[in-house]
LUMDRENLUM-299812 format. One line per field, with one value per residue (C-alpha): residue in one letter; residue number from 0; x, y, z. Coordinates in pm, whole numbers, plus 50000, padded with zeros to 5 digits. Each point is the difference from the previous one (the first is absolute). Example, Ala and Ser with C-alpha at 12.3 -4.5 7.8 and 13.67 -1.06 7.14 Angstrom:
voro = c(a|s)
guse = c(0|1)
east = c(51230|50137)
north = c(49550|50344)
up = c(50780|49934)
//
This chain:
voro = c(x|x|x|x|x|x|x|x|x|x|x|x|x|x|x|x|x|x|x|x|x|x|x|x|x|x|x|x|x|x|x|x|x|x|x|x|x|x|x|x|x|x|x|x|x|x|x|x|x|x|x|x|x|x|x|x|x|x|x|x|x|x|x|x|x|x|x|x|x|x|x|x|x|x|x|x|x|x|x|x|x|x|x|x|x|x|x|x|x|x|x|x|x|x|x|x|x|x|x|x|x|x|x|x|x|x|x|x|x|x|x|x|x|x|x|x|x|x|x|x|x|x|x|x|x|x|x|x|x|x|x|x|x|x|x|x|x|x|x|x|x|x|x|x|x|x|x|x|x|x|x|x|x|x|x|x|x|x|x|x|x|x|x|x|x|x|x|x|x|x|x|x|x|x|x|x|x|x|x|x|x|x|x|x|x|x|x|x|x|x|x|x|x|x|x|x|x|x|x|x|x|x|x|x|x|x|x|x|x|x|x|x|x|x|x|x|x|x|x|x|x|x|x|x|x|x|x|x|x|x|x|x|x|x|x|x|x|x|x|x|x|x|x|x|x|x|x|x|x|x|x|x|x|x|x|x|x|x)
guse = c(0|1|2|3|4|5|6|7|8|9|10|11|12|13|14|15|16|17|18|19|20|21|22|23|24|25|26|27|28|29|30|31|32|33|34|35|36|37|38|39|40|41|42|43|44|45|46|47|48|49|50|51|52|53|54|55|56|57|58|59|60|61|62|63|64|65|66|67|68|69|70|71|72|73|74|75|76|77|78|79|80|81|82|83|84|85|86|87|88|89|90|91|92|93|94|95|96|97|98|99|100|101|102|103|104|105|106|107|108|109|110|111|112|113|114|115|116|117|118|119|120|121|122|123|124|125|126|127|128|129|130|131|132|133|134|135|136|137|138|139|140|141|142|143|144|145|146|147|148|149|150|151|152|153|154|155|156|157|158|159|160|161|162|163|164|165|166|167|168|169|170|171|172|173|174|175|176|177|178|179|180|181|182|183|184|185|186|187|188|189|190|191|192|193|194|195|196|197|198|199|200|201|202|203|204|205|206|207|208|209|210|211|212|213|214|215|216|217|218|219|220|221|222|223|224|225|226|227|228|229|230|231|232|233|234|235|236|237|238|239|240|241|242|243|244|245|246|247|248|249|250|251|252|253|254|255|256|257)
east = c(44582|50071|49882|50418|50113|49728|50172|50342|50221|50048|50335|50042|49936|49720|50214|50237|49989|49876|50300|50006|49697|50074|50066|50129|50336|50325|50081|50295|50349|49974|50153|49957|49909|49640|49966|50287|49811|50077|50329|49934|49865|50327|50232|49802|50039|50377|50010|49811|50266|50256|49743|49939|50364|50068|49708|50077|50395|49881|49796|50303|50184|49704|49850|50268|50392|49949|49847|50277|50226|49881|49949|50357|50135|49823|50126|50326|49820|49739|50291|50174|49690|49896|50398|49957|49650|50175|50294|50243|50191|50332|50240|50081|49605|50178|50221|49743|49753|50258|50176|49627|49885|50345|49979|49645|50051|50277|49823|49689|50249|50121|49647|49925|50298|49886|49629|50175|50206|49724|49779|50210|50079|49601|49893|49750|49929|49788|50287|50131|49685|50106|50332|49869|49883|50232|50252|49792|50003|50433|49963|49799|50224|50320|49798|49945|50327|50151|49747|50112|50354|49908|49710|50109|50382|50073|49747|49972|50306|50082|50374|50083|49799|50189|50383|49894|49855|50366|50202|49851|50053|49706|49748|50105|49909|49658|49912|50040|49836|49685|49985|50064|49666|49793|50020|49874|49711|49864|49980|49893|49610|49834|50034|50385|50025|49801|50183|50364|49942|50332|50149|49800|50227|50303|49924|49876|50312|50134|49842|50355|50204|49787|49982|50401|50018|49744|50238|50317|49820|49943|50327|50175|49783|50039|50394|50037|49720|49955|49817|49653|50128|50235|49648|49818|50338|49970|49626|50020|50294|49804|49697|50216|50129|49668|49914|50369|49979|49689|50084|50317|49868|49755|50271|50184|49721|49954|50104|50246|49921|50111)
north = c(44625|50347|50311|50093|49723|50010|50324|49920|50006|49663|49884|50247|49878|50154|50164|50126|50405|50179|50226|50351|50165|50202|50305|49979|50118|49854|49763|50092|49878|49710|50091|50333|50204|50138|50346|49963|50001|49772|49903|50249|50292|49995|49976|50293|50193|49962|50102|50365|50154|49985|50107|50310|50065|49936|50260|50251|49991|50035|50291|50204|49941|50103|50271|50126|49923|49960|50365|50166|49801|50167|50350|49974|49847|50288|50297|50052|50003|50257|50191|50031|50083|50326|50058|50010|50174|50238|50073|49878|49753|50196|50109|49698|49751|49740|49934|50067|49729|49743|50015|50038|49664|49809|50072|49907|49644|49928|50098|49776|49707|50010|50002|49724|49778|50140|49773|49682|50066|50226|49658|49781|50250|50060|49643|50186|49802|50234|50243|49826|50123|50335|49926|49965|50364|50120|49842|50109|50361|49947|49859|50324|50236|49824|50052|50360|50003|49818|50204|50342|49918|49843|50232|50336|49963|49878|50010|49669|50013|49678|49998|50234|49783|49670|50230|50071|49631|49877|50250|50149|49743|50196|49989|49639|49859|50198|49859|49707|50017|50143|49637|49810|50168|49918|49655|50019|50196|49780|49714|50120|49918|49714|49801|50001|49916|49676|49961|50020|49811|50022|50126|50332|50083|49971|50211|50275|49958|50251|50251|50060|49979|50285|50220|49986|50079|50221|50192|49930|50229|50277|50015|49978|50291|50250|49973|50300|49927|49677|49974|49871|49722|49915|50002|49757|49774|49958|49908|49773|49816|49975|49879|49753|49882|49919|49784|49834|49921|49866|49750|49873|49929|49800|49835|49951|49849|49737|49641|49940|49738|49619)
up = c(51922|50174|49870|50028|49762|49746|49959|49950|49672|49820|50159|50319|50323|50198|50258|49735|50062|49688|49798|49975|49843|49666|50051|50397|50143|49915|50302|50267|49985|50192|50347|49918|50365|49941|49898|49769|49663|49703|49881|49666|50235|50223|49684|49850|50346|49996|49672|50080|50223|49736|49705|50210|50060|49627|49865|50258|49900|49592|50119|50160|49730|49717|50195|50221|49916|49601|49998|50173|49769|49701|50139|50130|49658|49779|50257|49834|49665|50118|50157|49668|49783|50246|49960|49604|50041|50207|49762|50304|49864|50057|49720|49873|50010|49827|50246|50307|49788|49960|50349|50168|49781|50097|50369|50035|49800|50265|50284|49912|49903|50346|50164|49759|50161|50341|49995|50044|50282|50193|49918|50192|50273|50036|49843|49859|49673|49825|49941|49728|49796|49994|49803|49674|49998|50143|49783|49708|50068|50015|49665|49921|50083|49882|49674|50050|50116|49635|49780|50139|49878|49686|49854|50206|50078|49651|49778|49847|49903|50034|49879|50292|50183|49919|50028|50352|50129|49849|50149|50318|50264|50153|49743|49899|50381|49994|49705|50073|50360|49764|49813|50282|50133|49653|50065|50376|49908|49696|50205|50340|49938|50110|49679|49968|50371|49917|49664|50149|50308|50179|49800|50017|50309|49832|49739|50320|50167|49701|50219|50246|49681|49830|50347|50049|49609|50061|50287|49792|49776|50243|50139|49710|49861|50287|49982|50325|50270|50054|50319|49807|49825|50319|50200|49709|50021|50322|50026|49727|50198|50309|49767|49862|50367|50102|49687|50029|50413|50048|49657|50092|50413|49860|49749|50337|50172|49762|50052|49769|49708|50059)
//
């Protein structure tokens, strides 16, 4: 007998190539052009372009956009506290406080509605992270904004309080722009998003009926000038257009059932 088949396994052939030794390479697709690594290394080298893209987007928005976010959110704050420190909170602070808070909570309510739009127009993903904060800093100052009149304007005194939600048409549609926005912020973590499902955008889609309460407000309020409130109306309209347009074109678009 040949020194080659004493050799062999029990039930192999003697010309029957030996497998892969423990420990050795992963073999080729078959048909694969050499060079081209195995079929795990070329999955895992598609896969690195977009984990790059996807930690260097979370890094402008941690490091860079999220940071100018907050200082920007907080300026109006720090603005009225070296006012107060100051003494310079004009004749009547009250007033100043309450129309400062109102003005800011609109202003970030329409940059909130602003991210989705600017998302599309960039299709920039990403963006979307940075309307919880900002959101949350609306919800802030609405409460500054509700506190002021409740603890400073009146004093706890909550049967003027309740006389002027029944009978001022402009106190009645604030207040209840202010819980609309309760709502919104409770359940705009992580958890409630998983919890609601879809129906967590339903609920956020309160957000346009508490801004154009929210401007109802102000331009009931000023009575004379009513450029500001004009200016909000009409940003909130265009804000709604571009929700409303790009929705019913794709409605349009769609087959229609049979």
């Amino acid at each position: 007998m040949a020194r080659g088949e004493a050799g062999a396994a029990p039930g192999t052939g003697a010309g029957t190539p030996p497998g892969p030794a423990l420990g050795a390479p992963p073999e080729t697709v078959p048909g694969a052009p050499p060079g081209r690594g195995t079929l795990t290394e070329r999955v895992t080298t598609r896969r690195k372009p977009a984990a790059r893209s996807a930690g260097r987007d979370a890094a402008i928005i941690r490091r860079g956009l999220k940071p100018i976010v907050w200082a920007g959110a907080l300026t109006p704050l720090a603005i009225l506290a070296i006012r107060a420190l100051r003494d310079d909170l004009t004749a009547n602070p009250i007033e100043l406080i309450t129309n400062w808070t109102g003005y800011t909570t609109l202003v970030l309510l329409m940059v909130t509605l602003t991210i989705t739009p600017l998302r599309r127009v960039t299709r920039w993903n990403p963006l979307v992270r940075l309307r919880r904060p900002i959101g949350l800093f609306a919800f802030f100052y609405a409460s500054l904004h509700f506190l002021t009149y409740i603890v400073l304007d009146q004093f706890f005194w909550w049967e003027g309080i309740v006389d002027d939600v029944m009978e001022r048409p402009y106190i009645t549609v604030g207040f209840t722009a202010f819980l609309l926005l309760i709502p919104l912020a409770i359940t705009s973590t992580r958890g409630w998003i998983r919890r609601l499902g879809k129906r967590w955008q339903k609920i956020h889609r309160l957000v346009y009926a508490t801004a154009a309460l929210g401007v109802l407000h102000f331009f009931w309020k000023v009575k004379a000038d009513t450029r500001q409130p004009l200016l909000f109306a009409a940003i909130l309209t265009l804000l709604l257009l571009a929700r409303l347009v790009p929705a019913l074109l794709a409605a349009a678009r769609r087959p229609p059932a049979s």
